[in-house]
C-alpha positions in Angstrom: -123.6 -132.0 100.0 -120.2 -133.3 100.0 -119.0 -131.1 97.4 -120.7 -127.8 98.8 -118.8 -128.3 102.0 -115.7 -128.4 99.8 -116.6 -125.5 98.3 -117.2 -123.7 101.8 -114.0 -124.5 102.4 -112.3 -123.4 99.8 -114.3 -120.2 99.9 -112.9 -119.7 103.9 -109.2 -121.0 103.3 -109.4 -118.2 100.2 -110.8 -115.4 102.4 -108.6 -115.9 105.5 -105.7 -115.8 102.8 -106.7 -112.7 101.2 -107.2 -111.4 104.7 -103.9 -112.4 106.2 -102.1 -110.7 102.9 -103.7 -107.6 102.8 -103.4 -107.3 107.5 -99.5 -108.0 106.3 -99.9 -105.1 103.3 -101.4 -102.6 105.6 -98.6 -103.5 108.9 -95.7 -103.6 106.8 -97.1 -99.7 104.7 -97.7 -98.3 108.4 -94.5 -99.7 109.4 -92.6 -98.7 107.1 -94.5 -94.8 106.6 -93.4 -95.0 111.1 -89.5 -95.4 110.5 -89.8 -93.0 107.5 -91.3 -90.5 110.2 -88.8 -91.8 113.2 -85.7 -91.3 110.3 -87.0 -87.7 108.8 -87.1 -86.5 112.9 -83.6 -87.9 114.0 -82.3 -86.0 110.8 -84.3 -82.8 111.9 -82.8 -83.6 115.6 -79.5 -83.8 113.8 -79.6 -80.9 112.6 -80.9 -79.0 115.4 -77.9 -79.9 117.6 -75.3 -79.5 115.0 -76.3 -76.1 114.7 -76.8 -75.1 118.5 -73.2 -76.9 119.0 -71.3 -74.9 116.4 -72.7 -72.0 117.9 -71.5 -72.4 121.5 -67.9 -71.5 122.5 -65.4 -74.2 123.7 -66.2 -72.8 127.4 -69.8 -73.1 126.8 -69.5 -76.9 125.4 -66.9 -77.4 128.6 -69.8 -76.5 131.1 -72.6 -78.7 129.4 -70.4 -81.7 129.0 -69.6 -81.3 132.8 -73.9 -80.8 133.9 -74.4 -83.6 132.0 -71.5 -85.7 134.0 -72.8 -84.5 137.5 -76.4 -85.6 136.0 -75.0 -89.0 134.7 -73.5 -89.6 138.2 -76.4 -88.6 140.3 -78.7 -91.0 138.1 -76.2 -94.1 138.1 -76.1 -93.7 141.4 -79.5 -94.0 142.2 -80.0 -96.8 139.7 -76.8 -98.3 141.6 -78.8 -97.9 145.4 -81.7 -99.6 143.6 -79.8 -102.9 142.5 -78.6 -104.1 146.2 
């Protein structure tokens, strides 16, 4: 009796191993397949803007850099009426 209770053991400590290492296989594949994914569409993103930049002129990049200042201000300052 005593030794089939060491052998149930054994037989659960070996399982919830085998379980544990193959839960850590399949989180560290879908992990790593996810930043493979997030990397490949940054570089498309990358690319995307480096090609609409180039294409504008220096009065066109002048007037988006100065939307995106007047949108930068209007959402600090809400953030900054929030905090007091």
């Amino acid at each position: 009796n005593q030794n089939q209770n060491q052998n149930q053991n054994q037989n659960k400590n070996q399982y919830a191993h085998t379980t544990k290492s193959s839960t850590f296989s399949s989180r560290k594949s879908t992990t790593s397949s996810a930043r493979s994914q997030q990397d490949q569409d940054f570089k498309n993103f990358m690319n995307m803007f480096d090609e609409t930049v180039s294409s504008m002129s220096e009065e066109e990049l002048n007037m988006a850099m100065g939307a995106a200042s007047v949108v930068g201000s209007v959402i600090g300052s809400i953030i900054g009426a929030r905090a007091t």
